[in-house]
Backbone as CSV, one residue per row, in Angstrom:
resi,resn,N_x,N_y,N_z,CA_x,CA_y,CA_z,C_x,C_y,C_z
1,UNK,22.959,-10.074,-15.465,22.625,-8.691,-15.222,21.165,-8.624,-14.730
2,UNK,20.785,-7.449,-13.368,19.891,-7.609,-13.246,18.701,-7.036,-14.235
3,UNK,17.334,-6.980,-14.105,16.042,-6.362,-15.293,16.725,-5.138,-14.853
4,UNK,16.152,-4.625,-15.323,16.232,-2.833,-15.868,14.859,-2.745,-15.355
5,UNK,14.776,-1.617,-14.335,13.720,-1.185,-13.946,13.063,-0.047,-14.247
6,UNK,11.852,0.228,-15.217,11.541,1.735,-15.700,11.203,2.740,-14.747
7,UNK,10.465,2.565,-13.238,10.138,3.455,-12.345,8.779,4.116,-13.110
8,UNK,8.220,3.518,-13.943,7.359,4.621,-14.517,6.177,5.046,-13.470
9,UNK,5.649,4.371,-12.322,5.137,5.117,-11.606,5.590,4.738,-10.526
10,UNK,6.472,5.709,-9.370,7.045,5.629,-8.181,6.505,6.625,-6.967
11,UNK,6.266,6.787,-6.377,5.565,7.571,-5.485,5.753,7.109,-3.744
12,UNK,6.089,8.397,-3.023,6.659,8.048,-1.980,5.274,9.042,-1.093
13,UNK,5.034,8.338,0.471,4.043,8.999,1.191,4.457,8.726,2.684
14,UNK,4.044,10.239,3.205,4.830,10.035,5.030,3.678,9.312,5.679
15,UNK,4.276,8.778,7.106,3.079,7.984,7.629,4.057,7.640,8.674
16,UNK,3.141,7.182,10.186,3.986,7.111,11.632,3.725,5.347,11.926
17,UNK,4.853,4.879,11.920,5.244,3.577,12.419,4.278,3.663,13.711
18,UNK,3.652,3.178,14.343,3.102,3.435,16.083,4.136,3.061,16.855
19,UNK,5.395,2.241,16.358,6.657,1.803,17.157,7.662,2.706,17.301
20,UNK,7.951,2.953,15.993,9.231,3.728,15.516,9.186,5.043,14.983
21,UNK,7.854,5.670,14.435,8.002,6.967,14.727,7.847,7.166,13.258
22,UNK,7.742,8.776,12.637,8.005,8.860,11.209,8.510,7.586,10.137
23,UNK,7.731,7.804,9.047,8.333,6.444,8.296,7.739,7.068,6.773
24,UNK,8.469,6.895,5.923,8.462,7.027,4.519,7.479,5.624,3.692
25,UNK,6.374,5.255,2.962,6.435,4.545,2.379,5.895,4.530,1.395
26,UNK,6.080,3.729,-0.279,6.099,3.275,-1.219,5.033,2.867,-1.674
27,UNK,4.747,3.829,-3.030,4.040,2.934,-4.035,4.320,3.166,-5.880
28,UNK,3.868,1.887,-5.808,4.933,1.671,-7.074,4.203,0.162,-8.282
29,UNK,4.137,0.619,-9.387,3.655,0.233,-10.692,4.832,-1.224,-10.702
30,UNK,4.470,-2.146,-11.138,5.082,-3.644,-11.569,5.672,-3.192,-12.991
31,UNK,6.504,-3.639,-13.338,6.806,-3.371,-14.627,5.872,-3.796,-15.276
32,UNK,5.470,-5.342,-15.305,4.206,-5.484,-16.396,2.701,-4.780,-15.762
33,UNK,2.954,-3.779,-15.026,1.637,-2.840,-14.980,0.509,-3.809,-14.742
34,UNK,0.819,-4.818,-13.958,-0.577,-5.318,-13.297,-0.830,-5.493,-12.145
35,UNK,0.626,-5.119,-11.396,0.262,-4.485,-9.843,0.617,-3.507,-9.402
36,UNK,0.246,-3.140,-7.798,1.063,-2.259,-7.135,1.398,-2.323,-6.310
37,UNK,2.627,-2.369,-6.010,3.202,-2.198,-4.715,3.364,-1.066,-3.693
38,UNK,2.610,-1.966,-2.438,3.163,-1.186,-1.445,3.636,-1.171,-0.561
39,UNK,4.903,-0.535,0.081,6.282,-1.357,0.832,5.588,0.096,1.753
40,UNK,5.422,-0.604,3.158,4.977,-0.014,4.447,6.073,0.247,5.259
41,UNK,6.535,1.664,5.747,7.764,1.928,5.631,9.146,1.751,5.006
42,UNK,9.015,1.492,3.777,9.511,1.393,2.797,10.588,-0.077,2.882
43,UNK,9.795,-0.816,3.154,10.767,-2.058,3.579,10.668,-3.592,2.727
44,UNK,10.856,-3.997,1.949,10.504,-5.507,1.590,9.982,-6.283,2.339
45,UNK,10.117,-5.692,4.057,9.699,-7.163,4.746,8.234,-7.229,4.824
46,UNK,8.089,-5.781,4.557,6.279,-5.287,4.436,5.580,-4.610,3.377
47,UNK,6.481,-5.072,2.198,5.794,-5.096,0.865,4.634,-6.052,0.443
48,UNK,3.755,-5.465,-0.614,2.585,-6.275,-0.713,2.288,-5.982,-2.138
49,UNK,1.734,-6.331,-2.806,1.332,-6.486,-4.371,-0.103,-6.397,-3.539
50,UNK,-0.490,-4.969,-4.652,-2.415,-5.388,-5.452,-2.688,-5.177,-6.416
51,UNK,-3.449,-5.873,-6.918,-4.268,-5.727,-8.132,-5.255,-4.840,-7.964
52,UNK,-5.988,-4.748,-9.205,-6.777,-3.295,-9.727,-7.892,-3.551,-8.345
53,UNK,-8.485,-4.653,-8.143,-9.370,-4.619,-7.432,-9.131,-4.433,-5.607
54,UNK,-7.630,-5.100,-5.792,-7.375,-4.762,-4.128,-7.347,-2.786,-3.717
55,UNK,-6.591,-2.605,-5.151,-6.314,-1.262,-5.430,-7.578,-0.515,-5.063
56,UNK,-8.517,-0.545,-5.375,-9.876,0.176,-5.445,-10.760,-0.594,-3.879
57,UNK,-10.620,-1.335,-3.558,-11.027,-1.930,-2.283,-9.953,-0.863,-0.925
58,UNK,-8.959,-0.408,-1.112,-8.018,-0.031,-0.184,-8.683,1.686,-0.085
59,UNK,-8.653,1.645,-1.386,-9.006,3.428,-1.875,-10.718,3.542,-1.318
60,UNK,-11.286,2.650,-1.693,-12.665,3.005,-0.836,-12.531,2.804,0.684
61,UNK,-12.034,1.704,1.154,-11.804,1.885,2.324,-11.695,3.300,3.240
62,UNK,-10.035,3.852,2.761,-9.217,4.508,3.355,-10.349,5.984,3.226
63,UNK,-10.998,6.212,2.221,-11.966,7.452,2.049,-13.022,7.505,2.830
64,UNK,-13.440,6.515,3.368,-15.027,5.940,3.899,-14.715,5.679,5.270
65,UNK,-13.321,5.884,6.153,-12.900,5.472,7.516,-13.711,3.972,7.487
66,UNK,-13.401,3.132,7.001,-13.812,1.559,6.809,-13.037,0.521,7.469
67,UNK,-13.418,0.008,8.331,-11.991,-1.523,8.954,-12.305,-1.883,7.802
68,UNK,-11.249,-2.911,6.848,-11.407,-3.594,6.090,-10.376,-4.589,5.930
69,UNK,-10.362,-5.606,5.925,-9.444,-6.693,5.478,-9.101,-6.699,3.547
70,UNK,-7.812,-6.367,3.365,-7.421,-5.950,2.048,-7.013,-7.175,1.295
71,UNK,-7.737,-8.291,0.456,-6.333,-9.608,0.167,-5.259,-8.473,-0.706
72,UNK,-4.263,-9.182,-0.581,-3.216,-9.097,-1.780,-2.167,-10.210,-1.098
73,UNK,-0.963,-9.655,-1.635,0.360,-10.826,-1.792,1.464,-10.392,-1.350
74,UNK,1.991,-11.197,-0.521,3.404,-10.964,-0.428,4.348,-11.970,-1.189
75,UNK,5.710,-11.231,-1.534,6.278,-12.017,-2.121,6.854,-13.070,-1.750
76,UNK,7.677,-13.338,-0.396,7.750,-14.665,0.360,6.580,-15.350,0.631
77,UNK,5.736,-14.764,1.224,4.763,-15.687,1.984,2.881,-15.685,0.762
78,UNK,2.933,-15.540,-0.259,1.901,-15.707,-0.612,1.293,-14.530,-0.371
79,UNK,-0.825,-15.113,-0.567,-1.827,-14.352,0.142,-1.560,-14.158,1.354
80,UNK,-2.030,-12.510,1.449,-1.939,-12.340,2.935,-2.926,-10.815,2.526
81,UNK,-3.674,-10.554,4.069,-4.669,-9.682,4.091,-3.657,-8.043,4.460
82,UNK,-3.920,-6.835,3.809,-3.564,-5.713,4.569,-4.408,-5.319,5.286
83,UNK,-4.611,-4.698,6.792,-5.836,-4.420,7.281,-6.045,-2.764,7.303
84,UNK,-7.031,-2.730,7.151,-7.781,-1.473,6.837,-8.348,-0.477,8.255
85,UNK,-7.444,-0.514,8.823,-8.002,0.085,10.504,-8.225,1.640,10.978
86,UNK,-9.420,1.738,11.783,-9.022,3.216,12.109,-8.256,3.075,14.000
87,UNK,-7.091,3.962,13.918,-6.470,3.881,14.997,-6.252,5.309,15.631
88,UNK,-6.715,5.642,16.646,-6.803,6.913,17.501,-7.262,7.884,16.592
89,UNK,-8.493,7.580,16.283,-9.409,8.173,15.149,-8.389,8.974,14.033
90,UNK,-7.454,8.177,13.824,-7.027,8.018,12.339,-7.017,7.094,11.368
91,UNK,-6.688,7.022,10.020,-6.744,5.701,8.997,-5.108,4.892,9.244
92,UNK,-5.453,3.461,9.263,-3.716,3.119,9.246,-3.973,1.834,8.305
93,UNK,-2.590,1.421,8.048,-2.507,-0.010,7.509,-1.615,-0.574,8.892
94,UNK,-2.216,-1.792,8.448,-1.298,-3.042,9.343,-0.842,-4.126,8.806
95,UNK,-0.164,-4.711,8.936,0.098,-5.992,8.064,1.114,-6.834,9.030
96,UNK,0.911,-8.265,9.103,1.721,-8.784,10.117,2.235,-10.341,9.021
97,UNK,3.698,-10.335,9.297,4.385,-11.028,8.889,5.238,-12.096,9.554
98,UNK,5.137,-13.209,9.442,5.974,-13.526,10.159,5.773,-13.707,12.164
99,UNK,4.579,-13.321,12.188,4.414,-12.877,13.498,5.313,-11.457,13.842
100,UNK,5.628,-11.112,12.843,6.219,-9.337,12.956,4.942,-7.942,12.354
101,UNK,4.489,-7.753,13.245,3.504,-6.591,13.126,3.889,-5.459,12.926
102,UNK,3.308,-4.969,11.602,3.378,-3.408,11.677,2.421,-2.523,11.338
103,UNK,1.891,-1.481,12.209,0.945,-0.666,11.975,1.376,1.124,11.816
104,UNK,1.093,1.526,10.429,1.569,3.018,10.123,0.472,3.663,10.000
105,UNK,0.294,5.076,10.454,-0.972,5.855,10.610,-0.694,7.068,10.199
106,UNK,-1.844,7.585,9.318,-1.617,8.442,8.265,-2.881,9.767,8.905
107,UNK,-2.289,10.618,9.320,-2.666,11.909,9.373,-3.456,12.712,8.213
108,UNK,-4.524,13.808,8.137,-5.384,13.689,6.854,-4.618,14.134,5.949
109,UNK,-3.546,14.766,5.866,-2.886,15.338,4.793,-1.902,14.204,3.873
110,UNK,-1.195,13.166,5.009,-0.415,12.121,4.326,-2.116,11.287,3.560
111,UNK,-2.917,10.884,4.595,-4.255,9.584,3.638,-3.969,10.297,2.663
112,UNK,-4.536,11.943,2.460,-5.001,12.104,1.295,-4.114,12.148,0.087
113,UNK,-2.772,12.189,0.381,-1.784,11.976,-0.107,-1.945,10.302,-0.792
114,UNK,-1.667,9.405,0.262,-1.648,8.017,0.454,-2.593,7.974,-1.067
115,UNK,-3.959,8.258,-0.370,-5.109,7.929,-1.763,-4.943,8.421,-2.822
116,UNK,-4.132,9.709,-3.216,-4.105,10.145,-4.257,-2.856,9.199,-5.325
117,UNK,-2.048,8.902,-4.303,-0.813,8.052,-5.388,-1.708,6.874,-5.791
118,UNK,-2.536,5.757,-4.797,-2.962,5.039,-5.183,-3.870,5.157,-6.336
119,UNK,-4.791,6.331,-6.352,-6.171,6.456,-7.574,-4.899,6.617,-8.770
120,UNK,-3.951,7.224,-8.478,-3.175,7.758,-9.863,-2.113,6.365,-10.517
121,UNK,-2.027,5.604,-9.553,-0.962,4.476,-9.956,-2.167,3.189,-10.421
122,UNK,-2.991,3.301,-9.774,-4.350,2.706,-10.595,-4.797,2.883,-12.133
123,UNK,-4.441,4.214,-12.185,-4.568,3.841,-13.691,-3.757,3.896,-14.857
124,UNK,-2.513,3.593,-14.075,-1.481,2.430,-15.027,-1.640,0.901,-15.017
125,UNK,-2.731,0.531,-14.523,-2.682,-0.796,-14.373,-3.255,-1.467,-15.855
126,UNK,-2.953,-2.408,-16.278,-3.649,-2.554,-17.396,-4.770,-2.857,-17.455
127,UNK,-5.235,-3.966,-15.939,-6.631,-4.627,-16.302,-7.685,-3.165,-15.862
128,UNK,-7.240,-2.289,-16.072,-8.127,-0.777,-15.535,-8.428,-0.131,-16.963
129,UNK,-7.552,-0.708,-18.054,-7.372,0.312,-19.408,-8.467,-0.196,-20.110
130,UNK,-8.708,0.228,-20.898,-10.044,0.195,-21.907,-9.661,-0.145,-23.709
């Protein structure tokens, strides 16, 4: 049988594929609450795990219009960087897999959206608790 998944923090945010157009994507608490995931158009192939610190590196970024190279993890392939870009003077993520690129761009109402799930799923993390 598979785990039992609690969902205790799930959170969904709009954002534009630059390929494909509108795209839904994901963020979401680890069960043992020491990462977060975030699936970039809601897909596994562009899911990524961060920790508290990638978490807070993404969130300053994305507030500060910052390029930034993000580490975290994918689950097939290891370390891998999310990038922190501004694209047609908006905020986007990119992440390339595989030699499969994808870049989603967030309009100010989705970022601020975007940032708000992240500050709030941040502090379910444990290494954040006191």
């Amino acid at each position: 049988m598979a785990p039992v998944r609690s969902f205790l923090f799930y959170r969904r945010v709009r954002g534009r594929d630059t390929v494909y157009g509108p795209c839904t994507n994901q963020v979401e608490l680890s069960e043992n609450r020491t990462w977060l995931y975030l699936r970039l158009a809601s897909t596994a192939r562009f899911a990524v795990t961060l920790d508290w610190r990638g978490v807070f590196a993404l969130i300053e970024a994305l507030e500060t219009d910052t390029a930034l190279a993000v580490p975290c993890r994918h689950e097939e392939h290891g370390p891998i960087s999310l990038q922190v870009e501004i694209y047609k003077r908006k905020m986007a993520l990119s992440l390339t897999v595989e030699d499969s690129p994808i870049t989603v761009v967030f309009d100010g109402r989705e970022l601020a959206e975007l940032v708000d799930h992240l500050r709030n799923g941040m502090r379910y993390l444990e290494a954040t608790r006191t």
